[in-house]
Biopython code that builds the backbone (N, CA, C, O; Angstrom):
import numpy as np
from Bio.PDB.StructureBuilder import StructureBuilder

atoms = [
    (1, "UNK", "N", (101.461, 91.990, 94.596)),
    (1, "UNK", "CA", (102.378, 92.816, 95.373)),
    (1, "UNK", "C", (101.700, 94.144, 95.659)),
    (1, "UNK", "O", (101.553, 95.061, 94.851)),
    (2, "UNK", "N", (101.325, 94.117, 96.868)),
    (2, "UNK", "CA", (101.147, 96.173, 97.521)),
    (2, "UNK", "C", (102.108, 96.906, 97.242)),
    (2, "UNK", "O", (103.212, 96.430, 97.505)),
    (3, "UNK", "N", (102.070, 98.156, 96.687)),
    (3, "UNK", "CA", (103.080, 99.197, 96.573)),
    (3, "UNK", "C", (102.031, 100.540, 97.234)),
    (3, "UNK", "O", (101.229, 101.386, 96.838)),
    (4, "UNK", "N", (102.530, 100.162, 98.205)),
    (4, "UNK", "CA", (101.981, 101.254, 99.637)),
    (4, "UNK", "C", (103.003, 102.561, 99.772)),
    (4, "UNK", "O", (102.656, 103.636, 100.262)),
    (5, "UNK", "N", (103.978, 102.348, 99.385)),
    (5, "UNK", "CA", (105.341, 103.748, 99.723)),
    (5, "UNK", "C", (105.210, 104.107, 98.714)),
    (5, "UNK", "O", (104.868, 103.474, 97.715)),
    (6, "UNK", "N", (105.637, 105.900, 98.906)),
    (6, "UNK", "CA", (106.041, 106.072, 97.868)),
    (6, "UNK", "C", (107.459, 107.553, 98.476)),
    (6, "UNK", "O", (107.505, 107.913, 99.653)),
    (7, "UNK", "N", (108.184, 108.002, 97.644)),
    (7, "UNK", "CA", (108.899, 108.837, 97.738)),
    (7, "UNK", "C", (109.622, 109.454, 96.327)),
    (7, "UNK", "O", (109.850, 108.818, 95.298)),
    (8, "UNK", "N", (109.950, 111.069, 96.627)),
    (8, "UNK", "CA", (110.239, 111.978, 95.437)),
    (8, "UNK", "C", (111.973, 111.927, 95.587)),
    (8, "UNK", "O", (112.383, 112.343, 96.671)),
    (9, "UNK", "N", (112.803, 111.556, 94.808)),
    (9, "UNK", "CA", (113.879, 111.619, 94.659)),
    (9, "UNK", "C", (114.545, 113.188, 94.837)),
    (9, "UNK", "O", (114.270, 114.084, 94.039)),
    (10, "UNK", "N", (115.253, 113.340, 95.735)),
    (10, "UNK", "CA", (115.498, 114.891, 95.894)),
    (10, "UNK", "C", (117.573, 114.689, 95.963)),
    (10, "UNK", "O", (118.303, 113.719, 95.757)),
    (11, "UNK", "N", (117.830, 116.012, 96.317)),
    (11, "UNK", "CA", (119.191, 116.064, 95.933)),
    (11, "UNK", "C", (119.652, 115.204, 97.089)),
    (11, "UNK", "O", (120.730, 114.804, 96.651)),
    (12, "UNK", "N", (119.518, 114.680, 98.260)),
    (12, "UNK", "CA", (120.501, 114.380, 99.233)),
    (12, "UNK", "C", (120.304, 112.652, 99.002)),
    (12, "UNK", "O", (120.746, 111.736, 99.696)),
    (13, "UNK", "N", (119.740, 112.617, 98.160)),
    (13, "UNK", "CA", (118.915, 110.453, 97.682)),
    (13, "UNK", "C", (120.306, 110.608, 96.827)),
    (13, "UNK", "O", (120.886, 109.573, 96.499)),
    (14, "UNK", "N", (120.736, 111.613, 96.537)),
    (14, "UNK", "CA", (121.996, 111.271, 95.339)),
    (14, "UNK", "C", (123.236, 110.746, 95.601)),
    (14, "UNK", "O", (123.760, 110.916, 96.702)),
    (15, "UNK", "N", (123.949, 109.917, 94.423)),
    (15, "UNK", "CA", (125.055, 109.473, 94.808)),
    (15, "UNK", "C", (126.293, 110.939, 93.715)),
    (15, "UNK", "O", (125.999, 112.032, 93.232)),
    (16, "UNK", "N", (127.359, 110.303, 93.751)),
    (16, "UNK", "CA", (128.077, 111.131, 93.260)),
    (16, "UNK", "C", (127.975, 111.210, 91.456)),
    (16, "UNK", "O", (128.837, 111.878, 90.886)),
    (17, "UNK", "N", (127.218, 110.716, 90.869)),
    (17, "UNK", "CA", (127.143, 110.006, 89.773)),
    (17, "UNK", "C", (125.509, 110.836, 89.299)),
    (17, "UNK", "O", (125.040, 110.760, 88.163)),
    (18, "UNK", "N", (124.930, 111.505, 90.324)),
    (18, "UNK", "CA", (123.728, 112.113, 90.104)),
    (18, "UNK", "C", (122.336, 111.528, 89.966)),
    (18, "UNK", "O", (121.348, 112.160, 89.592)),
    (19, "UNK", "N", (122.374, 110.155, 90.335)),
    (19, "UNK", "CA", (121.197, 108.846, 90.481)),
    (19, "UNK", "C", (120.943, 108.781, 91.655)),
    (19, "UNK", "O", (121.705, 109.311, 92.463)),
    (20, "UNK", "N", (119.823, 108.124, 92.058)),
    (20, "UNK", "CA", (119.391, 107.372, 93.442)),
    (20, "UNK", "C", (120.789, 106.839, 93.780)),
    (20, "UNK", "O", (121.587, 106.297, 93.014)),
    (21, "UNK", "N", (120.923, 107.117, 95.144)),
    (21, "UNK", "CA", (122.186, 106.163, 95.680)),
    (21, "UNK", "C", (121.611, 104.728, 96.215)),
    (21, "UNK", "O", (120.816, 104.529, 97.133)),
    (22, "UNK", "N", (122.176, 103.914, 95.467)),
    (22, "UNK", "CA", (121.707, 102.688, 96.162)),
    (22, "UNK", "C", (121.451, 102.444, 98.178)),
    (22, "UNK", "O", (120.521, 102.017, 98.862)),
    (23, "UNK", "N", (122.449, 102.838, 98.398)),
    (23, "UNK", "CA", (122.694, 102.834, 99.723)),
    (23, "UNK", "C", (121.265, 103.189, 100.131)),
    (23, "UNK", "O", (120.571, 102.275, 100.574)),
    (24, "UNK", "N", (120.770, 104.368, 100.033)),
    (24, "UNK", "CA", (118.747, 104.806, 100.421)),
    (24, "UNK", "C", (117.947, 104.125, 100.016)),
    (24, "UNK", "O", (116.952, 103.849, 100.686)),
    (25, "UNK", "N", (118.173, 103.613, 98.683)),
    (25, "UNK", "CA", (117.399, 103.045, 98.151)),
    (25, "UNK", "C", (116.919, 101.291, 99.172)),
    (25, "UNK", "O", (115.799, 100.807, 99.330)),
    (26, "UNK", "N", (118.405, 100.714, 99.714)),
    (26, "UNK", "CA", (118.073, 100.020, 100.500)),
    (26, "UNK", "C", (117.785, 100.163, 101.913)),
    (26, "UNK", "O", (117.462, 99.351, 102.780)),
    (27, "UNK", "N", (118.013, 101.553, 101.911)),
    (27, "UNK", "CA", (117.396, 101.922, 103.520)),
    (27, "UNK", "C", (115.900, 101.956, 103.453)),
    (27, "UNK", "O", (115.188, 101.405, 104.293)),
    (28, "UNK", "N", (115.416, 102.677, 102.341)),
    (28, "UNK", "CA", (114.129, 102.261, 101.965)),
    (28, "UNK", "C", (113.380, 101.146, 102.263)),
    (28, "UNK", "O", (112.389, 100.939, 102.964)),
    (29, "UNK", "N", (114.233, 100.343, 101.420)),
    (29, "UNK", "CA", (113.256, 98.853, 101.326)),
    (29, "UNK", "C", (113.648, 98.275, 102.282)),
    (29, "UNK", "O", (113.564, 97.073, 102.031)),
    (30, "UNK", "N", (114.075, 98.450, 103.346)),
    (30, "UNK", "CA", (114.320, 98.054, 104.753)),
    (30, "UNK", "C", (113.311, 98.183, 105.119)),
    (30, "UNK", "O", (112.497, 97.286, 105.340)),
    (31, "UNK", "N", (113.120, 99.746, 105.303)),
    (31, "UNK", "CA", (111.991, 100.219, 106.194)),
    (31, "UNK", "C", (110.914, 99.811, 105.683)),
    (31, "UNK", "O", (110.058, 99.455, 106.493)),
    (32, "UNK", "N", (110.642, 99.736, 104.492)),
    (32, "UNK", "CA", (109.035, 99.422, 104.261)),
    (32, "UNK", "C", (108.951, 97.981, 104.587)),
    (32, "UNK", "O", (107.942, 97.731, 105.246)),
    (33, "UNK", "N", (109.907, 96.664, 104.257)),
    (33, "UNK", "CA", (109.715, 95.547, 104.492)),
    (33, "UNK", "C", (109.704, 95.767, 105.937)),
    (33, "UNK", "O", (108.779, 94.987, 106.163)),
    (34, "UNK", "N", (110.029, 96.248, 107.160)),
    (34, "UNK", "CA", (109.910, 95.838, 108.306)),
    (34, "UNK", "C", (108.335, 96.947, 108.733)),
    (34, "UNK", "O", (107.783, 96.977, 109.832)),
    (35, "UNK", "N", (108.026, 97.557, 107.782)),
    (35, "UNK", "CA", (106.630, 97.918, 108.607)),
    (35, "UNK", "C", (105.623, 97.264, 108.169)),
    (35, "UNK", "O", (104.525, 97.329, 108.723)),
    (36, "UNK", "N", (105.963, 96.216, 106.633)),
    (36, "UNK", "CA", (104.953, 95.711, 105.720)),
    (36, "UNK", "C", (104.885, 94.162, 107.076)),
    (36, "UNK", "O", (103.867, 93.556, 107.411)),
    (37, "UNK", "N", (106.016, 93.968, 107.470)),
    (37, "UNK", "CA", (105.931, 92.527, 108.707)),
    (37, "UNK", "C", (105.190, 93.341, 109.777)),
    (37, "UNK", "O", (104.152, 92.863, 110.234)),
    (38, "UNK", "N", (105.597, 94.432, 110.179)),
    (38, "UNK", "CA", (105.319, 94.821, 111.650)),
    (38, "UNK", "C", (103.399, 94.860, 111.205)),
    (38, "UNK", "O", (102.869, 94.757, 112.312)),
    (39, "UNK", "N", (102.624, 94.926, 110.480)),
    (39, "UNK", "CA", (101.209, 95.022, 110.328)),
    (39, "UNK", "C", (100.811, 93.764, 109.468)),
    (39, "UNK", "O", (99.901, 93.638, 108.648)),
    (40, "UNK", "N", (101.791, 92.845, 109.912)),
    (40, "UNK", "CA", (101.373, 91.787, 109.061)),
    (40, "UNK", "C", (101.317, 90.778, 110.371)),
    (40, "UNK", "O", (100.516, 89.864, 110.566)),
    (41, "UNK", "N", (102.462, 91.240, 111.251)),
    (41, "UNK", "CA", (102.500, 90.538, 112.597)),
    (41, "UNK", "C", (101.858, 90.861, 113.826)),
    (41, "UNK", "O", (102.082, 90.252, 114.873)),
    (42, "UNK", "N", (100.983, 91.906, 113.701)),
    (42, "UNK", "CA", (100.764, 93.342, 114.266)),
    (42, "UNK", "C", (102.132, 93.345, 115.595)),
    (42, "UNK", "O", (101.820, 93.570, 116.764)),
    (43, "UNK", "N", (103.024, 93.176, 115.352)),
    (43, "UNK", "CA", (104.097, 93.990, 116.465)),
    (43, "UNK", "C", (105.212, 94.673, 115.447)),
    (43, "UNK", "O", (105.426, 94.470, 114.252)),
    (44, "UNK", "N", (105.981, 95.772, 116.627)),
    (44, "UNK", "CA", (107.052, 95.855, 116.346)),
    (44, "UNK", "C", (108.531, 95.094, 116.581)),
    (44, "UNK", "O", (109.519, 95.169, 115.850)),
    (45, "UNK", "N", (108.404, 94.480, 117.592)),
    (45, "UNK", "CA", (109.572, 93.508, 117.827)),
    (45, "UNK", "C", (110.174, 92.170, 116.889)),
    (45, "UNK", "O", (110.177, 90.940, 116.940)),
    (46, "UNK", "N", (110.566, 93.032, 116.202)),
    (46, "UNK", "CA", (110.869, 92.266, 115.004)),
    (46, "UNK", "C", (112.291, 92.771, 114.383)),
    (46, "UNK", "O", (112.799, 93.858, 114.660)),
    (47, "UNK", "N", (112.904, 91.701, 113.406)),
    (47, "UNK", "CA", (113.979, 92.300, 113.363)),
    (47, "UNK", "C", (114.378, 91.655, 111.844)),
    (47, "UNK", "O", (113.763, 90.593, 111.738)),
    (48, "UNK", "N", (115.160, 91.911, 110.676)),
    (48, "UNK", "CA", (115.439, 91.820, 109.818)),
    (48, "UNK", "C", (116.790, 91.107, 109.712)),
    (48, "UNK", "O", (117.833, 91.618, 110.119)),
    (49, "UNK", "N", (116.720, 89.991, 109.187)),
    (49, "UNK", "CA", (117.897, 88.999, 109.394)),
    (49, "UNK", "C", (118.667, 88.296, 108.231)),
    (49, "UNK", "O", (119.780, 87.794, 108.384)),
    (50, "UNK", "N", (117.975, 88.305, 107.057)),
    (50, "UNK", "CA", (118.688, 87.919, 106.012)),
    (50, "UNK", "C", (118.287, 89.087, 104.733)),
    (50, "UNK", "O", (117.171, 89.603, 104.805)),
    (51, "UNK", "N", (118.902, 89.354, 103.962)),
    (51, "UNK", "CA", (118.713, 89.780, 102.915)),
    (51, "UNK", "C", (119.273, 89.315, 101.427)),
    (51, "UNK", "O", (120.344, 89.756, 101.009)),
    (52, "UNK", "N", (118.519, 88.450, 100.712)),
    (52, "UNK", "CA", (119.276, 87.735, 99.135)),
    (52, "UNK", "C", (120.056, 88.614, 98.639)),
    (52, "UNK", "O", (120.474, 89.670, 99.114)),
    (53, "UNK", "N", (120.280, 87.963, 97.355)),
    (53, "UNK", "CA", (120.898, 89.119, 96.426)),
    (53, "UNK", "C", (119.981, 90.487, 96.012)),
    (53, "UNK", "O", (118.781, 90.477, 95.741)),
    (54, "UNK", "N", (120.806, 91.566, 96.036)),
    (54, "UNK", "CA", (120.361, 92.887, 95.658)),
    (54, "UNK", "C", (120.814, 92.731, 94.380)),
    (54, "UNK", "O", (121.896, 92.228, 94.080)),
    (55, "UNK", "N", (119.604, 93.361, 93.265)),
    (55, "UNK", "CA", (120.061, 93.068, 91.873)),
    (55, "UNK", "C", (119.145, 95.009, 91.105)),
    (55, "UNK", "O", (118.109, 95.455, 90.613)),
    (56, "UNK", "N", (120.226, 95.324, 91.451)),
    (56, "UNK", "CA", (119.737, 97.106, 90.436)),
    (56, "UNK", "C", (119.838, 97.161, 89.183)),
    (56, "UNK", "O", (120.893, 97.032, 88.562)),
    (57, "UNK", "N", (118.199, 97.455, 88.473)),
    (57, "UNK", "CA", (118.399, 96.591, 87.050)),
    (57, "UNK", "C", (117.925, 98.377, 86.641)),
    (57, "UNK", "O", (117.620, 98.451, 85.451)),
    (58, "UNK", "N", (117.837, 99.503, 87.251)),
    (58, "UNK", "CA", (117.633, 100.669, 86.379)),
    (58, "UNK", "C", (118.041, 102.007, 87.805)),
    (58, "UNK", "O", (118.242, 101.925, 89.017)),
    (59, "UNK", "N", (118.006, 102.926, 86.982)),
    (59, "UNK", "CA", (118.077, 104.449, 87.804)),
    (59, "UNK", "C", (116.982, 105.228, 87.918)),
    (59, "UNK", "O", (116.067, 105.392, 87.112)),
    (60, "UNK", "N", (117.150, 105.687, 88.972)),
    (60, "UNK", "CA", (116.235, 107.032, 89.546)),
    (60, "UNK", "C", (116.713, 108.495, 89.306)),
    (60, "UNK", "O", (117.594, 108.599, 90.160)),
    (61, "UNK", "N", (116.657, 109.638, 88.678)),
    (61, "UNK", "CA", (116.933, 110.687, 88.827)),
    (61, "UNK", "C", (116.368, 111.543, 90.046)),
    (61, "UNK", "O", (115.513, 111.151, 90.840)),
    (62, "UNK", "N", (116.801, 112.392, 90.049)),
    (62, "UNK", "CA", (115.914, 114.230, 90.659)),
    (62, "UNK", "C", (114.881, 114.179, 90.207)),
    (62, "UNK", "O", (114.477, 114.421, 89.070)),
    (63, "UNK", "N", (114.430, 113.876, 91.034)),
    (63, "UNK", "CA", (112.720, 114.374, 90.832)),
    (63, "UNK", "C", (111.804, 113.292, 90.630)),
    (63, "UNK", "O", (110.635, 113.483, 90.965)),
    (64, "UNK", "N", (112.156, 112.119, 90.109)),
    (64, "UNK", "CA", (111.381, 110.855, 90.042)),
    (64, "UNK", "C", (110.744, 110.443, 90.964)),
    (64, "UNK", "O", (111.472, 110.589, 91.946)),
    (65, "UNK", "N", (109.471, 109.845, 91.378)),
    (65, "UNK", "CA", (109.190, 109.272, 92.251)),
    (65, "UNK", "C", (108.685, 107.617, 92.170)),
    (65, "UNK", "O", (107.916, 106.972, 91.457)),
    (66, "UNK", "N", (109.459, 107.373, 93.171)),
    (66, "UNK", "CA", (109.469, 105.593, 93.595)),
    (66, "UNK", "C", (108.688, 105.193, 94.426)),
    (66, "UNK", "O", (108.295, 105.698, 95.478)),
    (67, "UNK", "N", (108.424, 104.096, 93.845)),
    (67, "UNK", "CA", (107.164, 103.416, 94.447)),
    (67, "UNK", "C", (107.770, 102.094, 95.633)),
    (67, "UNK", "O", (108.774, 101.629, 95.094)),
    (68, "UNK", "N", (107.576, 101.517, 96.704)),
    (68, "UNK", "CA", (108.451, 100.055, 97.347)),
    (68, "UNK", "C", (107.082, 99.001, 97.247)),
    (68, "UNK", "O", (105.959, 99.481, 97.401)),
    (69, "UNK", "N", (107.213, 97.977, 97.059)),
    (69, "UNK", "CA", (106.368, 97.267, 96.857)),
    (69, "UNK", "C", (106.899, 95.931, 97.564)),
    (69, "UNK", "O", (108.102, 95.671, 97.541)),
    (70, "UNK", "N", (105.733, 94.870, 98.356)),
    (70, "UNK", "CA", (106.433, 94.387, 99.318)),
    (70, "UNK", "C", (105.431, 93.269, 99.394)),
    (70, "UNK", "O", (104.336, 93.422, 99.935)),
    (71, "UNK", "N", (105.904, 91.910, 98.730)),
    (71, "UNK", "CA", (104.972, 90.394, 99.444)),
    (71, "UNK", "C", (105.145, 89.536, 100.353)),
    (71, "UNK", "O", (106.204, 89.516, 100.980)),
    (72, "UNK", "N", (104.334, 88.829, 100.555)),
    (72, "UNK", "CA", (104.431, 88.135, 101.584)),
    (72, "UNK", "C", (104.873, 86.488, 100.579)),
    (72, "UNK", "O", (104.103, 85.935, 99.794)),
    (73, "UNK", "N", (106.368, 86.001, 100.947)),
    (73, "UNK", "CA", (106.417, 84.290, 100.041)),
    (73, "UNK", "C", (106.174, 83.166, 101.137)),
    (73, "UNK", "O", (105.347, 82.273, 100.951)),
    (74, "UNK", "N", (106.960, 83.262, 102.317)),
    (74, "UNK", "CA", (106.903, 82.082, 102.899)),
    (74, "UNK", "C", (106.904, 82.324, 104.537)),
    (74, "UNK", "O", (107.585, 83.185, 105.094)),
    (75, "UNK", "N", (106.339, 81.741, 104.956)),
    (75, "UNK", "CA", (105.748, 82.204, 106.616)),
    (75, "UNK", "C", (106.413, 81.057, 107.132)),
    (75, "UNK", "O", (106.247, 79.997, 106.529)),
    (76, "UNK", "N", (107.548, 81.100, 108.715)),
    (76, "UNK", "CA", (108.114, 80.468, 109.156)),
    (76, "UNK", "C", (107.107, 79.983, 110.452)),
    (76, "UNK", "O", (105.925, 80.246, 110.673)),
    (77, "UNK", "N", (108.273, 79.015, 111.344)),
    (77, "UNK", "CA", (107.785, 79.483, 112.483)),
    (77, "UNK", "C", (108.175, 80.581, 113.814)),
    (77, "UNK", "O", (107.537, 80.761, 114.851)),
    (78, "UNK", "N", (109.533, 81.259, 113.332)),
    (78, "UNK", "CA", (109.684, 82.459, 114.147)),
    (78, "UNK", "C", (109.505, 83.352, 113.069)),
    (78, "UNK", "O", (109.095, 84.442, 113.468)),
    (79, "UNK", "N", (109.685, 83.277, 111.683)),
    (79, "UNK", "CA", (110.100, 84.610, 110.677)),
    (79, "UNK", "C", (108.996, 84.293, 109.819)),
    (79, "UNK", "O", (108.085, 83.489, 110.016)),
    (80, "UNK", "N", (109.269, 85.241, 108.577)),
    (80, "UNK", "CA", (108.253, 85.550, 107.408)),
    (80, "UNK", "C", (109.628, 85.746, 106.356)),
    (80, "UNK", "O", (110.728, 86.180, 106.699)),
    (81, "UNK", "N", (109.335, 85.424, 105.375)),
    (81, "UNK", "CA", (109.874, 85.934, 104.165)),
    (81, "UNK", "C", (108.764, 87.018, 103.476)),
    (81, "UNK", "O", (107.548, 86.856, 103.376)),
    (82, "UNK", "N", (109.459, 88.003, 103.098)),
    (82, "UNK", "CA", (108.703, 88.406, 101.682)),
    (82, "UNK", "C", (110.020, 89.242, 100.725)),
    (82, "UNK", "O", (111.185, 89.573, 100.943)),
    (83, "UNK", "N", (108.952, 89.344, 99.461)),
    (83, "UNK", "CA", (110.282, 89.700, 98.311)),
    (83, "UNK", "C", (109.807, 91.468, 97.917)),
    (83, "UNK", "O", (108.680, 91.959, 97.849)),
    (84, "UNK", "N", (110.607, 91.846, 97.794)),
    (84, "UNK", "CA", (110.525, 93.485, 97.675)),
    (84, "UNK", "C", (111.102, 93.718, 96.917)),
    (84, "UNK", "O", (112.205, 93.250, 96.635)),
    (85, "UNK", "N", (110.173, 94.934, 96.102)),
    (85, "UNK", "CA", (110.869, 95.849, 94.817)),
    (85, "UNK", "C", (110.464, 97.205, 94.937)),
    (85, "UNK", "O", (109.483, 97.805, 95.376)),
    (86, "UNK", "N", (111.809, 97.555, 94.272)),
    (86, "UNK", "CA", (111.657, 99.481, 94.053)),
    (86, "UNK", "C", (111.142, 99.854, 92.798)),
    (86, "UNK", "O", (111.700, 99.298, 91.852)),
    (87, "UNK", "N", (110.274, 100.605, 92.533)),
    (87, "UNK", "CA", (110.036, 100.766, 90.761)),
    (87, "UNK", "C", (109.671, 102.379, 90.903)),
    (87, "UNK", "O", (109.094, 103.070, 91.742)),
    (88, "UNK", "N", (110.344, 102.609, 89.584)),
    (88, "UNK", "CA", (110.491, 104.066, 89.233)),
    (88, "UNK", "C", (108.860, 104.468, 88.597)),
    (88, "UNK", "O", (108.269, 104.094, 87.584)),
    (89, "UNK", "N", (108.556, 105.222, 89.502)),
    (89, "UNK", "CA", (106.754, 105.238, 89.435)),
    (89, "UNK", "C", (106.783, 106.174, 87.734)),
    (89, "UNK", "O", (106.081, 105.961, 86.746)),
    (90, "UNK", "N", (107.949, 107.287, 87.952)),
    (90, "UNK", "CA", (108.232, 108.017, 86.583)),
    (90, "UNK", "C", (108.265, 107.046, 84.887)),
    (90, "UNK", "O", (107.648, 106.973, 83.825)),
    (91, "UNK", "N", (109.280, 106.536, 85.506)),
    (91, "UNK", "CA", (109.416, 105.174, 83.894)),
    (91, "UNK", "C", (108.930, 103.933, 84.277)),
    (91, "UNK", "O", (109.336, 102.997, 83.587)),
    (92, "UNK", "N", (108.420, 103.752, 84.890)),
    (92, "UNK", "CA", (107.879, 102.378, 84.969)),
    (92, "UNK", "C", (108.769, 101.305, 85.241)),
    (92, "UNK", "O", (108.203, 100.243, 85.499)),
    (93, "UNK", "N", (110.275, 101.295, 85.257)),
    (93, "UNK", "CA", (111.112, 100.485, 85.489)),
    (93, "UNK", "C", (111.392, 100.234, 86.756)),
    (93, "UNK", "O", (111.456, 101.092, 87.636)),
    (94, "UNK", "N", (111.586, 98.924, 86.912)),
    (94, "UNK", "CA", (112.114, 98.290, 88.027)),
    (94, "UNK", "C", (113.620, 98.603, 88.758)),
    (94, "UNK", "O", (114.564, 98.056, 88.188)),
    (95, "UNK", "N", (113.946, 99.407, 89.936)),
    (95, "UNK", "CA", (115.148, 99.745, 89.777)),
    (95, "UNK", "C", (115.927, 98.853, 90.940)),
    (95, "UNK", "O", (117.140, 98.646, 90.946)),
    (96, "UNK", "N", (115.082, 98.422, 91.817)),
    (96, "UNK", "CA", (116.010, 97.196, 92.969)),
    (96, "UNK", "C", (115.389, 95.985, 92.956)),
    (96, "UNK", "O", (114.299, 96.148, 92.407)),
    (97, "UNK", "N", (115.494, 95.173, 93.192)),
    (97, "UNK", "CA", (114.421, 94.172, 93.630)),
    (97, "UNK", "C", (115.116, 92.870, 94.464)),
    (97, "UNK", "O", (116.086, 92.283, 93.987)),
    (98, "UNK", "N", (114.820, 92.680, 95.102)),
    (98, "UNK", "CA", (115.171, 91.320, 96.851)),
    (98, "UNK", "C", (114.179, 90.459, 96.783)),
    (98, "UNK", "O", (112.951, 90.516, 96.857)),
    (99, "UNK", "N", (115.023, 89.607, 96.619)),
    (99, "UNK", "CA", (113.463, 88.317, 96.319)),
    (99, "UNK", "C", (113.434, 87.504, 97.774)),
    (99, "UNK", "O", (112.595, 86.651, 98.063)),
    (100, "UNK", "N", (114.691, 88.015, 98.754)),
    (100, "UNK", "CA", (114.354, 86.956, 99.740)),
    (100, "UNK", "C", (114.827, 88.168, 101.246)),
    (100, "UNK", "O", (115.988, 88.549, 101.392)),
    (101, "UNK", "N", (113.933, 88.503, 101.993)),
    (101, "UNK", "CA", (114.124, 89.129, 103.024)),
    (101, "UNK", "C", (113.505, 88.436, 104.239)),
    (101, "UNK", "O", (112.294, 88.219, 104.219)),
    (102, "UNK", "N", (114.200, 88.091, 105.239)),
    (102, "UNK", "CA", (113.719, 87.221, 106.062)),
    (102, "UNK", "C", (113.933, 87.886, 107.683)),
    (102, "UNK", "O", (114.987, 88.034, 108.301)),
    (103, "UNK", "N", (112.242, 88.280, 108.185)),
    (103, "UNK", "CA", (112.083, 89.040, 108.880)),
    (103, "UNK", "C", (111.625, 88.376, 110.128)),
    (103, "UNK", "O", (110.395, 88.383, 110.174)),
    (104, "UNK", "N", (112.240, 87.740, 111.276)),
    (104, "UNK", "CA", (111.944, 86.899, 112.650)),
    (104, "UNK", "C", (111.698, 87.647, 113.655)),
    (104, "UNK", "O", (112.506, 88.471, 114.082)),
    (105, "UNK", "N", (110.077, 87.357, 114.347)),
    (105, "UNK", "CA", (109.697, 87.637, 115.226)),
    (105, "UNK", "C", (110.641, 87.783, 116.648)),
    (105, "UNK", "O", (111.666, 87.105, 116.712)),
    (106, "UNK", "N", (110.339, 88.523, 117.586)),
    (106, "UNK", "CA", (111.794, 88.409, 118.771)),
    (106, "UNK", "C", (110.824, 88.574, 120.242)),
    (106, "UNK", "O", (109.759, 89.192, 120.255)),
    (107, "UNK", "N", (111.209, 88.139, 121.015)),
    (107, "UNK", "CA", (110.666, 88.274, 122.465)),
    (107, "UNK", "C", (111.172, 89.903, 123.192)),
    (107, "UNK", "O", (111.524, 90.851, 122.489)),
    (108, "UNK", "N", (111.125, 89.931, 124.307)),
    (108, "UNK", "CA", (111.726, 91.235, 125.153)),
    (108, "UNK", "C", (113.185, 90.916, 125.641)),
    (108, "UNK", "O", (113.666, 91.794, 126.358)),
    (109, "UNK", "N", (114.023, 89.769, 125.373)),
    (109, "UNK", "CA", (115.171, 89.408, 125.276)),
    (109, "UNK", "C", (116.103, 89.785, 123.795)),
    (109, "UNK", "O", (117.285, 89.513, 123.589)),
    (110, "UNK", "N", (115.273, 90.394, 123.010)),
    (110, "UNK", "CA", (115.627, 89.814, 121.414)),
    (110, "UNK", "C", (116.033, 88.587, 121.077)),
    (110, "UNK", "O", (117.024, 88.480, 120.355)),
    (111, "UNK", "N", (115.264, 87.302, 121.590)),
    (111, "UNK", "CA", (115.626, 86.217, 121.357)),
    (111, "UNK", "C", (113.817, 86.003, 120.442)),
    (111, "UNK", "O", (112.721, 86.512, 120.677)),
    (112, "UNK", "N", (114.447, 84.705, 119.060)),
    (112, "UNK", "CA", (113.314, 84.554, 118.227)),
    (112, "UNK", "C", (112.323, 83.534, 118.917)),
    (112, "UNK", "O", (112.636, 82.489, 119.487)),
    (113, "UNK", "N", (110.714, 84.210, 118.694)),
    (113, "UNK", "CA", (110.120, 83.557, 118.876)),
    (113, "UNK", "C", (109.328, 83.093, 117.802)),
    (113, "UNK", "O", (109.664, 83.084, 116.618)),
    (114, "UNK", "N", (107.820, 82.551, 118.476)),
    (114, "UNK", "CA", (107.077, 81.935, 117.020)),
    (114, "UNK", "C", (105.996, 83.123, 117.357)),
    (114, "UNK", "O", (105.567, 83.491, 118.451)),
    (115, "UNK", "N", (105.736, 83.546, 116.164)),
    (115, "UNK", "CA", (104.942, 84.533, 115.432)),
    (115, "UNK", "C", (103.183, 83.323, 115.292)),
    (115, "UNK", "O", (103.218, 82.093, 115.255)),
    (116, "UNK", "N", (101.722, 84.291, 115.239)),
    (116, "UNK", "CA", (101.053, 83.819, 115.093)),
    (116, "UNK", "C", (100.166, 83.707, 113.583)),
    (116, "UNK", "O", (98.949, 83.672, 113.402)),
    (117, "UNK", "N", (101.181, 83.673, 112.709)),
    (117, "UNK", "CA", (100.554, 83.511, 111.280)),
    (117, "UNK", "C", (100.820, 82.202, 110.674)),
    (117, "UNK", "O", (101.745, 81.390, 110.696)),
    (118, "UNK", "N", (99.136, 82.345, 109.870)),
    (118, "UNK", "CA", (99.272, 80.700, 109.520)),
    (118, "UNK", "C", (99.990, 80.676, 108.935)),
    (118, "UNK", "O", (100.596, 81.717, 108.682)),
    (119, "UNK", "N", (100.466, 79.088, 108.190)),
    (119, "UNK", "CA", (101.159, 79.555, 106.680)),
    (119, "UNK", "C", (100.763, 79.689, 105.633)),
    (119, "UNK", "O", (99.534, 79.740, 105.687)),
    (120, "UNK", "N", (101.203, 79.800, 104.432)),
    (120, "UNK", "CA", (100.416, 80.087, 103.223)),
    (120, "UNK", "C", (100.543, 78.891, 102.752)),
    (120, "UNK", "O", (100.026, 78.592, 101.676)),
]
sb = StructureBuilder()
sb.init_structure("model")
sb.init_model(0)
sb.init_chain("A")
sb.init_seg("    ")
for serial, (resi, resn, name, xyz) in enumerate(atoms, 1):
    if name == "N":
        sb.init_residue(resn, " ", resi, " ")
    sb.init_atom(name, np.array(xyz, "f"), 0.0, 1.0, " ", f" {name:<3s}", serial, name[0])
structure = sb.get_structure()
């Protein structure tokens, strides 16, 4: 797994509870899974279509910084899967992790096409 992102937990990442708000936390791993496809597909026309279970197994404070980390599992013929995790670069703990994000190539219609990666 690449862990290419990174980001410093600051006051507005907070929920009311004084932790990472989940809610960023998956805006996060949005964004990095669709730029980890967009240079994997080299385009941007791409679009994010399924997401598994979200499973938050720890917290982020103020000031921590998180790492997104992002693989490649299964290559379609319009989409890609890969599985993504958040880890608290501070404690070493794992704080989100998506084992199934399924990211389909799209034409200038936004209709899916086939992408040119082999499979694995």
């Amino acid at each position: 797994m690449e862990y290419l992102s990174r980001r410093m937990v600051m006051y507005p990442h907070l929920n009311a509870a004084g932790i990472l708000f989940g809610g960023m936390a998956l805006a996060w791993l949005d964004e990095d899974a669709i730029i980890f496809a967009s240079d994997l597909l080299n385009t941007n026309k791409i679009a994010l279509v399924k997401m598994s279970e979200v499973v938050f197994k720890s917290v982020a404070n103020i000031g921590d910084i998180v790492i997104t980390g992002t693989e490649l599992v299964r290559v379609g013929r319009t989409s890609i899967t890969v599985r993504s995790v958040i880890r608290n670069k501070t404690t070493n703990k794992v704080i989100l992790q998506v084992d199934e994000i399924v990211i389909v190539s799209l034409d200038y219609n936004k209709k899916p096409i086939p992408h040119n990666l082999e499979k694995i």
